[in-house]
N, C-alpha and C positions, 0 to 999 in steps of 0.2 A: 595451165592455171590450176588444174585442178592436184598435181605436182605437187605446186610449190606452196599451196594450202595444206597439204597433207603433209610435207616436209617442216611448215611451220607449227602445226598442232603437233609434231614429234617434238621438235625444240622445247617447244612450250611444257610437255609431258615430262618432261626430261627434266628442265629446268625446276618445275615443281617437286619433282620426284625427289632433286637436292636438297629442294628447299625442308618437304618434310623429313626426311631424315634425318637433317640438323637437327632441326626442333624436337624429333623424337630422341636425337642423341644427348641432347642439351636434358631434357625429362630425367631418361633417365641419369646422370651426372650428378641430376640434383634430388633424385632417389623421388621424383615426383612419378611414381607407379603409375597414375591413377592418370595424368596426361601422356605419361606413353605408350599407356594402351588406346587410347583414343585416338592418336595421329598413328599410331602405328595399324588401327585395324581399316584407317582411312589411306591410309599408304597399299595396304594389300589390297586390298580393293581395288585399288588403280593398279598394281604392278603384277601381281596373278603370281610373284614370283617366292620361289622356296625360302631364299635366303628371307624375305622378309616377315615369311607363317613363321620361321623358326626363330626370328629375334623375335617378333611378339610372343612367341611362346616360352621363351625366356624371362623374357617382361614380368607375364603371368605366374610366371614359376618365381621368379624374386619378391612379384607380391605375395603370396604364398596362396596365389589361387592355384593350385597342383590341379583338380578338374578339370577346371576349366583350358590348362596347359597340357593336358594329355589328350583334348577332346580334340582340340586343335590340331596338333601333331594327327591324329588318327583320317580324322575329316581332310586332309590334304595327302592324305596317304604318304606322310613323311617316315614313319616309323622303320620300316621295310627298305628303304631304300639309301638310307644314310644314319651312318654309324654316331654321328651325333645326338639326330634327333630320337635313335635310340638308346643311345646314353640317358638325354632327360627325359624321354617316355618312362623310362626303368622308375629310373629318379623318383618322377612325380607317383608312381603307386607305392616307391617305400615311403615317403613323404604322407601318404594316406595309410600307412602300416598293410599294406598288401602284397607281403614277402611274396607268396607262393605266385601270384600272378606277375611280378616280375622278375621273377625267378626263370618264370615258363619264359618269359618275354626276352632274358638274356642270352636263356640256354645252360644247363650245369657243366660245360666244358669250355674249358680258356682254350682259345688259338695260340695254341702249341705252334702253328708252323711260324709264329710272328716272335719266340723265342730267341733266335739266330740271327737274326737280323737286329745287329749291332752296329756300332758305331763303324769299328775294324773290317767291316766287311761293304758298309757306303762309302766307305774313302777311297780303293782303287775306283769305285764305279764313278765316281765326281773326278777322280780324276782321271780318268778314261774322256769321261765328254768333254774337258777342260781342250786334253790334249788335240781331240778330236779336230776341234773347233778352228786349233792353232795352228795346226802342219797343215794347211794346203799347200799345193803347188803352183808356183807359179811362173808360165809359160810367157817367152816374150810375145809382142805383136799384139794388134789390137784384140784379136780374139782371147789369147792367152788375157791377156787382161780381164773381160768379159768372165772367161770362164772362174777365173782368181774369184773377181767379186761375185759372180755365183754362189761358189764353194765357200768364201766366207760367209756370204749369207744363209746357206744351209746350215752352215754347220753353228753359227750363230743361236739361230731359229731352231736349230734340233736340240742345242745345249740348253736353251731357254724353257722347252717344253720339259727336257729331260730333267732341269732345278723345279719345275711347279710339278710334276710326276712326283719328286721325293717331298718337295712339300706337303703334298699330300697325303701322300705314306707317311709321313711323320704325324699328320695330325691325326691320320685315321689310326696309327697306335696308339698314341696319346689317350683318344676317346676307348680304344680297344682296354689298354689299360685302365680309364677310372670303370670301366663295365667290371671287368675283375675286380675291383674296389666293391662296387657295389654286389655283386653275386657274395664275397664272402658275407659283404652285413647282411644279405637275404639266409645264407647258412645257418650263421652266429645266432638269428633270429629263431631260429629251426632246431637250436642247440647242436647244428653239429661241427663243430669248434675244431676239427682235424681238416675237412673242407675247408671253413674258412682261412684256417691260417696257410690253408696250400693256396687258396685262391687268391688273399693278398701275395704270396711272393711269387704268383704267377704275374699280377699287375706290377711287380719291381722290374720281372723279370723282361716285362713288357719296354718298361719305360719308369729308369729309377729314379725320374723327378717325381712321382707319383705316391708324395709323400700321404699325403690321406692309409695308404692302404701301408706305409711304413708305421704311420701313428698307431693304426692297430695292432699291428705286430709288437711294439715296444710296451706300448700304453697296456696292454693289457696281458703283458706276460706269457705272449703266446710261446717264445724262442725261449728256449735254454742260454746261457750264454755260450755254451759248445756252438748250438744250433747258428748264433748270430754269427759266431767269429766265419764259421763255412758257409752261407749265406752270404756277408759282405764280400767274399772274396769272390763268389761267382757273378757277383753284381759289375754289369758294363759302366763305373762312371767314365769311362771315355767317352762314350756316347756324347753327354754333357757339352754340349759349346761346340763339336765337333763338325756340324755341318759349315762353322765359323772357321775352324781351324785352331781353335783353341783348347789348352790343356787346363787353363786355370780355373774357369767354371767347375769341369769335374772333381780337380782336386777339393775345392771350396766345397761342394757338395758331400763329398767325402768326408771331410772333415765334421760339418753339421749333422750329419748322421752317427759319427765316431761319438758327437756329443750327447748324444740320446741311450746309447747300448747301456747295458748290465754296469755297472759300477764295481762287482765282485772281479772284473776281469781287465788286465792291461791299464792298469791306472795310470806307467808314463805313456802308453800312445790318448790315455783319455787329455793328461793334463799340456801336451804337446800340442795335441788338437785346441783346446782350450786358448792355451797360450798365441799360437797364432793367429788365431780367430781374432783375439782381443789384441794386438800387435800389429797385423799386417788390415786388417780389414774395420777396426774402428768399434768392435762388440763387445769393448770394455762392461758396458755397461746395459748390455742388451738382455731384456727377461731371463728368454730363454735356456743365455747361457751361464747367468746366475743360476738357475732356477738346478741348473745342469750340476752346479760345483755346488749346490748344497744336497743335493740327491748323493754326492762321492763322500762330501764330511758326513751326512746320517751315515750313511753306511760304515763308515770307517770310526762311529760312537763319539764324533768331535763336534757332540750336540749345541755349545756355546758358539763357535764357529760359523756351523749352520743357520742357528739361528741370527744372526748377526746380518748371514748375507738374506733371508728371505729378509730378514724387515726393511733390506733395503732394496729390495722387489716392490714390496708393500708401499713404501715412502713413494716410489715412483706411481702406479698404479694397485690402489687399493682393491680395484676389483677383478685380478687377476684372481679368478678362485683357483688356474692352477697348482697355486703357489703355497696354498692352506693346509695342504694335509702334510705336509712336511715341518710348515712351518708348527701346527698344530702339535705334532708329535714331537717336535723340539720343545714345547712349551710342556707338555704334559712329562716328558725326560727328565727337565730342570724342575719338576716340580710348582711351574710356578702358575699356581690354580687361580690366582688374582688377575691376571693379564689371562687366561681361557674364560673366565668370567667374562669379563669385559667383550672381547671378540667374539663369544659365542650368545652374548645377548644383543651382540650391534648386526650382527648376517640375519640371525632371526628375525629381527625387525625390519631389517631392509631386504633382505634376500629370500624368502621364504620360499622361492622356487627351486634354488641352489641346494642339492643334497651338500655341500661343502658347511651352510649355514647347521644341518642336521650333525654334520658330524661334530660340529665341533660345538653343540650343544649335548653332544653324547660323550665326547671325552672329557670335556670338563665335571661331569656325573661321575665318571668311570676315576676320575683324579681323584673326586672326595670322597669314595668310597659310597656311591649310589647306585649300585650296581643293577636295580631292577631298573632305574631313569635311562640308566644307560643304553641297557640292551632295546629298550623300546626307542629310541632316536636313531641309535644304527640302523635298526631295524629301516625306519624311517628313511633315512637315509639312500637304503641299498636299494628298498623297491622303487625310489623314484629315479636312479640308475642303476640299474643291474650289473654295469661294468664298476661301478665305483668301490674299486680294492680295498681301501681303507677299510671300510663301514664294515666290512663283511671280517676283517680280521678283529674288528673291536667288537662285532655281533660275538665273535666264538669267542672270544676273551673275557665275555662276561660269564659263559660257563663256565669255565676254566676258572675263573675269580670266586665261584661259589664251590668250587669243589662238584661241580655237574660232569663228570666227566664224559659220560655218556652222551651227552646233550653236546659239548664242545668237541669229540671225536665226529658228531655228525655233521657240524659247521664245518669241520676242518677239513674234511674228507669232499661236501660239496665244494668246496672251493677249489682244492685239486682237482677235482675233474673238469671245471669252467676253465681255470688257468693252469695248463700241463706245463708251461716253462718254467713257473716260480718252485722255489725249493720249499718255501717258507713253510707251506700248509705243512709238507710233509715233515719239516722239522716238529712243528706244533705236535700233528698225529703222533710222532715217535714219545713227545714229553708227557703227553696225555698218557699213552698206552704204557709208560715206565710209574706217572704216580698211579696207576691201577695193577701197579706189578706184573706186568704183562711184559716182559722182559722180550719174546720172543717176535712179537707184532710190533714193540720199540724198536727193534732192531733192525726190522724191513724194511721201517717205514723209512727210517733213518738212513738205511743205504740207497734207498729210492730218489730220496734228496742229496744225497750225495754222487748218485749219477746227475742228479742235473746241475750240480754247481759244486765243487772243490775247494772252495774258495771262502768259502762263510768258517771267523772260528767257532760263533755260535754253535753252528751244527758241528761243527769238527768237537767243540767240548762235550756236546751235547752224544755223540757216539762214542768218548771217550767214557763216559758218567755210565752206559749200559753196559758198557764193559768191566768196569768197574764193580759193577753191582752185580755181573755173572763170574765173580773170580778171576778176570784174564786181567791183572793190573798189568801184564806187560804191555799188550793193546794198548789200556788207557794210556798206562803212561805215553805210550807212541801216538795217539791224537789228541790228546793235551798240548806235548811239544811242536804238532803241528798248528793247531790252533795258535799255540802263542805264535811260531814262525810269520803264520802267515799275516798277522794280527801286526809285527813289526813290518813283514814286506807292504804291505798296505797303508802303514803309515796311520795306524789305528791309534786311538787314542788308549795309551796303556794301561791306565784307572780300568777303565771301562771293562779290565781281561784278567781283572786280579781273582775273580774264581776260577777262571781255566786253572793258574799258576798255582791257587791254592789245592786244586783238585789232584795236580801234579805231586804237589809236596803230598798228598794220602798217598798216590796211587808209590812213589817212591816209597814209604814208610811201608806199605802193605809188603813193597819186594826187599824191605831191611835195608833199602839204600841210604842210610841212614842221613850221612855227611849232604849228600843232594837232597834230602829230605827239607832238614834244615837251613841248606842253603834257600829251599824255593819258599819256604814259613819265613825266613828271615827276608827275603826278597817282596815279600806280601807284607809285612809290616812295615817295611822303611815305605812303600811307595801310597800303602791304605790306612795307614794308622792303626792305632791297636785295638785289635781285633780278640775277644776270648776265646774265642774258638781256636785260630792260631796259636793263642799261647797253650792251652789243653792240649793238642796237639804235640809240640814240641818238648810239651811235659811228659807225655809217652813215652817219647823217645830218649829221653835225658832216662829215663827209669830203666827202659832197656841196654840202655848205655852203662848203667850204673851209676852215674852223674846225678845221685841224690840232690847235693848243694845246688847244682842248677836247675835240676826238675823243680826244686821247691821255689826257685827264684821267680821260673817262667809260671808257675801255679798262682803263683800270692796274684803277679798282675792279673792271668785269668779272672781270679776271682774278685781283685778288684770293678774291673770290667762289670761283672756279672757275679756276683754275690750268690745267687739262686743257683749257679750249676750244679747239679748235684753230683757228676761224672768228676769234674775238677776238684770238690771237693773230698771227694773218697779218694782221687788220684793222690792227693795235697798231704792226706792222713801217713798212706803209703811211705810217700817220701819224706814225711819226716820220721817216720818207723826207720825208715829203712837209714837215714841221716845219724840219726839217734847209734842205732846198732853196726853200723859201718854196713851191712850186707851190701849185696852186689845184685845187679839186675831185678828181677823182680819176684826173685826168691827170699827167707827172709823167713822167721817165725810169726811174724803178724797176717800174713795173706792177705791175700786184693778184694775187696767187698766192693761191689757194685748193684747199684738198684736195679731191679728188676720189674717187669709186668705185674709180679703178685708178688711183690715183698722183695728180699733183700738175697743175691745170688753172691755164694761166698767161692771165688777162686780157692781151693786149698796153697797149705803151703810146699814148698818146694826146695830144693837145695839150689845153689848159687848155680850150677851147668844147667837147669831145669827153666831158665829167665822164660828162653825162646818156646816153650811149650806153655809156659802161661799167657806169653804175649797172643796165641795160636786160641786159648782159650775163652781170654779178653776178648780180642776180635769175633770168636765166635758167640757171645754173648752182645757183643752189638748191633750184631749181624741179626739175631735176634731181635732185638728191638724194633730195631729200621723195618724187618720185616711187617713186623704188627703194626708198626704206625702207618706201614702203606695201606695195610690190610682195611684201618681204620678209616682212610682219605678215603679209599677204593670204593669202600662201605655207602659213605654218605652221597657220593659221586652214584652210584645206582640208584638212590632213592630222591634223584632228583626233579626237576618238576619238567614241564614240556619244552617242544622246539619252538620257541613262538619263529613265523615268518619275516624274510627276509634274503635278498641277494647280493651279491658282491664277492668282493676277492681281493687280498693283499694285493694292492697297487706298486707297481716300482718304485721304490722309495716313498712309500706315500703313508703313511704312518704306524705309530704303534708295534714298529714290529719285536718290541721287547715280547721274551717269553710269556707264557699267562699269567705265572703265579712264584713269585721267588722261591729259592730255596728255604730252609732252616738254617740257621748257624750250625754248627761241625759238630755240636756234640746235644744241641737240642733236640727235647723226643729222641735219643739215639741215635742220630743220624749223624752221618760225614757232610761235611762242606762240599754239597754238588751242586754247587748252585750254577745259574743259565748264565754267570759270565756276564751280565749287562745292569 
């Protein structure tokens, strides 16, 4: 009797047991927190048991009681003894910003020996027990029979334990890997940003669905694009699906990650991946991998394009704020300051928690020319996330926009050291360090950026222009022609590159390649329109030539253009002296008068063999000039005013990343056409 009353109050416990579990699974379903910690802490109560401290302590952790979900966890002694519950133990004290304590709690070393254990090495062993299970032998007679179903049931019952053994292991990587997710945010938090990024591709290396700790890696510029291409390829996605037997999961997987990488690098395996995804899997129209092909058109300056595809991110879900700082810097590209109005007074109003609403209350400042509003909204911006790239490259952009250059060398420099993968800072520090005439520190800085990325023709114009300005025009000319190269391999929009081409047509002119000079001036007018500076230019060259009737042809348009040039004008004088008296080159008894710093610098005259020793003059008379107008920039750039505060870091693809401050035209202030190409 007493049996089958104790065997009925089990039923009974049992039966309830189910009951509340429902009702606590139904809670939370319907995200009702607040009822599933109440039948949930009446559930543990009755069942004493682990799995039940730990879904309530999930419960708690989604209502964002983090305390009260670590207290939990510690009061059952869960912490210690199960790699989950030490996963959300971690959790819950970053969740309370208590890096160092879950730091302690993690441990600063990844389980290295959980590295090897790949997909490629659980498949003999799945299929060892498979086999196991299948070959018995079987003996006639009734015994032989007996022992048959024996042996199948062993090997059954052993295959079975040996599938919940790897289930196991599978999940205790899983949880092993988001720990390594979590330790690098405890690093990142500690600023040490070499840690972290080891400690995310420890968590890939763990288990590469473990995209959390890939988001970091991308998102925040931690990888070079070298870095990723050697990186993906040591990544197991076979792993992926494989306890199934399947290949397609991983490939899939591959491919969504292919969608995330560098954009400077493999654009057909970028747009192959693309293409599939939307093709075989239905992602025509999916954020992400919108969001993905307007990150390739910014980069490739096919700003109209771009912005075309965010706004139809935008149309679908307006409050993807991933989507803003590209879409933003498209808007600020096209100039069009009416429409950054508009969106940067509607996130301020509704979003005011969103650094996204900040930024794009800063770039629209920075469009019309409000450069103090500016800097104090980036600012804004960056300290309410200190990862948000944007903010931090329009913070240094405003120094750079006053001529602060001191102040924007500081910007640009902490932003390199937070984000080691991105080139960009270090292009900025090279453009900085060349308008301070710093020839020597431009060039470091610029080769430093050019170890992490090959691919940019920005930077490639932008080391062609230092070169340029230390006498090695052969150099320039040689990263000029790469920049364009790579500017057509990439599918660049060619507007967008007509200062490289134009930098080209000097750097030819400087080495008397006369015919290629002209051809690269004439290639920049058919594609930019007319340009004075161009035609000055090629009016040079026609005088060196001795092609008076054309020098004076390509001068009138110059100065149509541009009336005030004074260099085009004294050129203009020249050629028709020299028209007038038939001379040759730029010899002549009238001589070459060019203005100067303190009055008027008269070339002497020369005999007709003598062109190329004035042209040697000329140039070094404007050589002259360019100098002292750097000297002047340089000037004002040190007498500039303080750092105000702020963090962040150029984002991948995420805005603004035009140079700080344009060039001159070719022959204003003295200067040649170096301009940033964008």
């Amino acid at each position: 009797m007493a049996t089958t009353a104790h065997q009925s109050s089990s039923s009974n416990n049992s039966n309830m047991e189910k009951f509340l579990r429902s009702w606590r699974q139904d809670a939370m379903n319907k995200a009702q927190y607040d009822s599933a910690i109440f039948i949930g802490d009446k559930l543990l109560a009755m069942t004493k048991d682990d799995n039940d401290a730990f879904f309530l302590a999930q419960v708690h952790f989604a209502a964002g009681n983090h305390t009260r979900a670590h207290s939990l966890l510690s009061r059952h002694s869960l912490i210690s003894r199960n790699p989950a519950c030490r996963y959300l133990a971690a959790h819950c004290l970053i969740k309370q910003g208590l890096y160092s304590e879950a730091l302690s709690l993690l441990g600063e070393h990844s389980p290295r020996h959980l590295f090897s254990r790949t997909g490629e090495e659980e498949g003999p062993r799945r299929k060892t027990s498979r086999t196991t299970g299948n070959n018995t032998t079987t003996k006639a007679g009734g015994d032989g029979k007996v022992k048959s179903r024996l042996r199948i049931h062993d090997g059954q019952q052993q295959e079975e334990e040996e599938k919940e053994e790897e289930d196991e292991g599978r999940t205790t990587r899983k949880y092993e890997a988001a720990m390594c997710h979590l330790r690098g945010l405890c690093f990142a938090k500690q600023n040490a940003f070499d840690r972290a990024k080891e400690a995310y591709k420890d968590a890939l290396r763990i288990d590469v669905q473990c995209f959390e700790a890939f988001s970091q890696l991308v998102k925040n510029n931690l990888m070079s694009p070298d870095e990723e291409d050697e990186f993906m390829s040591l990544l197991d996605f076979g792993s992926v699906g494989s306890e199934r037997g399947e290949e397609e999961p991983g490939d899939y997987t591959h491919m969504l990650y292919q969608t995330q990488l560098s954009k400077y690098r493999h654009p057909m395996a970028f747009n192959t991946a693309v293409e599939s995804l939307t093709t075989h899997y239905g992602l025509e129209g999916n954020a992400d991998i919108m969001l993905a092909r307007a990150d390739q058109l910014y980069t490739q300056c096919r700003f109209k394009d771009a912005l075309a595809v965010t706004e139809r991110v935008l149309e679908g879900d307006r409050f993807n704020f991933g989507v803003y700082p590209i879409h933003l810097a498209c808007l600020y590209e096209l100039k069009r300051t009416n429409v950054l109005f508009l969106i940067a007074h509607e996130l301020a109003d509704s979003y005011p928690e969103e650094p996204a609403s900040w930024l794009a209350v800063g770039i629209y400042y920075f469009a019309t020319g409000k450069i103090a509003e500016a800097r104090r909204y980036f600012s804004k911006a960056s300290m309410m996330d200190p990862n948000f790239g944007p903010a931090w490259i329009g913070f240094a952009h405003t120094f750079a926009a006053e001529g602060e250059h001191d102040q924007a060398v500081t910007a640009y420099s902490t932003a390199a050291r937070l984000f080691t993968g991105t080139h960009l800072p270090q292009v900025f520090l090279g453009m900085q360090n060349h308008a301070m005439n710093n020839m020597t520190a431009a060039e470091e800085f610029l080769r430093t950026g050019y170890g992490l990325c090959r691919e940019d023709p920005l930077l490639l114009n932008e080391m062609g222009i230092v070169c340029y300005h230390q006498d090695r025009a052969k150099e320039a000319a040689a990263f000029f022609r790469e920049a364009l190269r790579v500017a057509e391999e990439t599918e660049s929009e060619s507007g967008a590159w007509l200062g490289a081409r134009t930098n080209l047509g000097h750097a030819y002119r400087r080495l008397k390649m006369w015919e290629e000079a002209l051809g690269e001036f004439d290639a920049v007018l058919r594609e930019g329109g007319r340009d004075a500076g161009v035609f000055a230019a090629k009016g040079l060259i026609y005088l060196d030539l001795g092609r008076a009737g054309d020098a004076v042809e390509v001068l009138h348009e110059a100065l149509g253009i541009w009336p005030q040039d004074p260099i085009a004008t004294e050129l203009l004088g020249k050629a028709l002296e020299m028209s007038m008296e038939g001379g040759l080159g730029l010899g002549g008894e009238g001589g070459l008068v060019v203005p100067g710093e303190e009055g008027e610098v008269v070339v002497e005259d020369g005999k007709a063999g003598e062109g190329n020793e004035e042209m040697d003059r000329f140039e070094e008379v404007v050589e002259q000039r360019k100098k002292a107008a750097r000297e002047r920039v340089a000037g004002r750039g040190r007498n500039g005013g303080s750092l105000d505060k702020g963090k962040g870091i150029a984002g991948r693809g995420g805005g603004m990343r035009t140079g700080p401050a344009r060039g001159q035209g070719p022959w204003n202030a003295g200067d040649m056409d170096m301009s940033e190409g964008e």
